[in-house]
N, C-alpha and C positions, 0 to 999 in steps of 0.2 A: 146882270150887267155884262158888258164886253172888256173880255182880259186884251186892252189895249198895247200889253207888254207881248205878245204873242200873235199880235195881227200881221206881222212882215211871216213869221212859220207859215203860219195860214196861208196869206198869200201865194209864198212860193208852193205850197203844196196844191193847191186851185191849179196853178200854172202846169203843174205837172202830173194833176190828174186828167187834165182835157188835151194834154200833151200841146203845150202854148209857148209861145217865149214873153206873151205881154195879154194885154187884156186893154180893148179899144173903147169899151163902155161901161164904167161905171155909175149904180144907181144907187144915189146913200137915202135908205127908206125907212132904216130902223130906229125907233124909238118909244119911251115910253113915259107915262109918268104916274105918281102916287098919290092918293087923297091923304092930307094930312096939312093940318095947318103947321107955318114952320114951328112954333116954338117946342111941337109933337114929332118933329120928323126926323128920324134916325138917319144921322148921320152918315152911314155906310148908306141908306139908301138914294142919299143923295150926289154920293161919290161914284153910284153904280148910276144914277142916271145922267151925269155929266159924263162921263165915261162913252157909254151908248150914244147920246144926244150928240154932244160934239167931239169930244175927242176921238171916238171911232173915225167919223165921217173924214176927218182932217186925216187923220194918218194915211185912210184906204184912199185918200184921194190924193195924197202925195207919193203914194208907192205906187199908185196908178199912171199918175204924172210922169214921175220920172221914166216908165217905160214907155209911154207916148212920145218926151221928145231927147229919148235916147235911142229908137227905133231905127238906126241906120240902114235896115236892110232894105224899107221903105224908101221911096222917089216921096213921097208925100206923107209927114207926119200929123196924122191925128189922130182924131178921139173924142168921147164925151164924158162928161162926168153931171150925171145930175143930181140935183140937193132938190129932196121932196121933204118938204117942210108942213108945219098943221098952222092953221090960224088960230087952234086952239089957245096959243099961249097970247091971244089978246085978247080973248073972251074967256077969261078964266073965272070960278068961286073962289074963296079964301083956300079954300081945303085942296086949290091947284099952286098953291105961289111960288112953290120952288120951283116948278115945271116952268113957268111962264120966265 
């Protein structure tokens, strides 16, 4: 799973090993999921794939955000941020349901 509590560290450490002061494009791509039907499915591994799935993508996207239209040094504020997503979670088996 993604230690969501330590994604702004991260961040700033990205920024400062490509020596940056922001980051114009973000691509939220990670994700995962586990076979197991729920009444089988360990809890911790379903906290680690909500974690990954959407609470990563929301944070890295609002730390992203804020330095898009905080960018003063720029005449023109932008940026991208894409969400790549699976259609997997509408074609699922029982043994995906927490995923979906």
């Amino acid at each position: 799973g993604t230690d969501v509590t330590d994604l702004n560290d991260k961040y700033q450490s990205i920024l400062r090993h490509f020596n940056v002061k922001s980051i114009d494009i973000l691509v939220n791509n990670a994700g995962f999921s586990m076979r197991s039907v729920l009444v089988d499915f360990d809890d911790n591994d379903a906290v680690d794939m909500v974690q990954t799935n959407l609470t990563a993508p929301i944070v890295l996207s609002k730390l992203v955000l804020s330095d898009i239209l905080s960018d003063e040094s720029s005449s023109q504020q932008f940026g991208h941020i894409v969400n790549v997503s699976s259609v997997a979670a509408r074609f699922l088996p029982a043994t995906r349901s927490v995923y979906a």
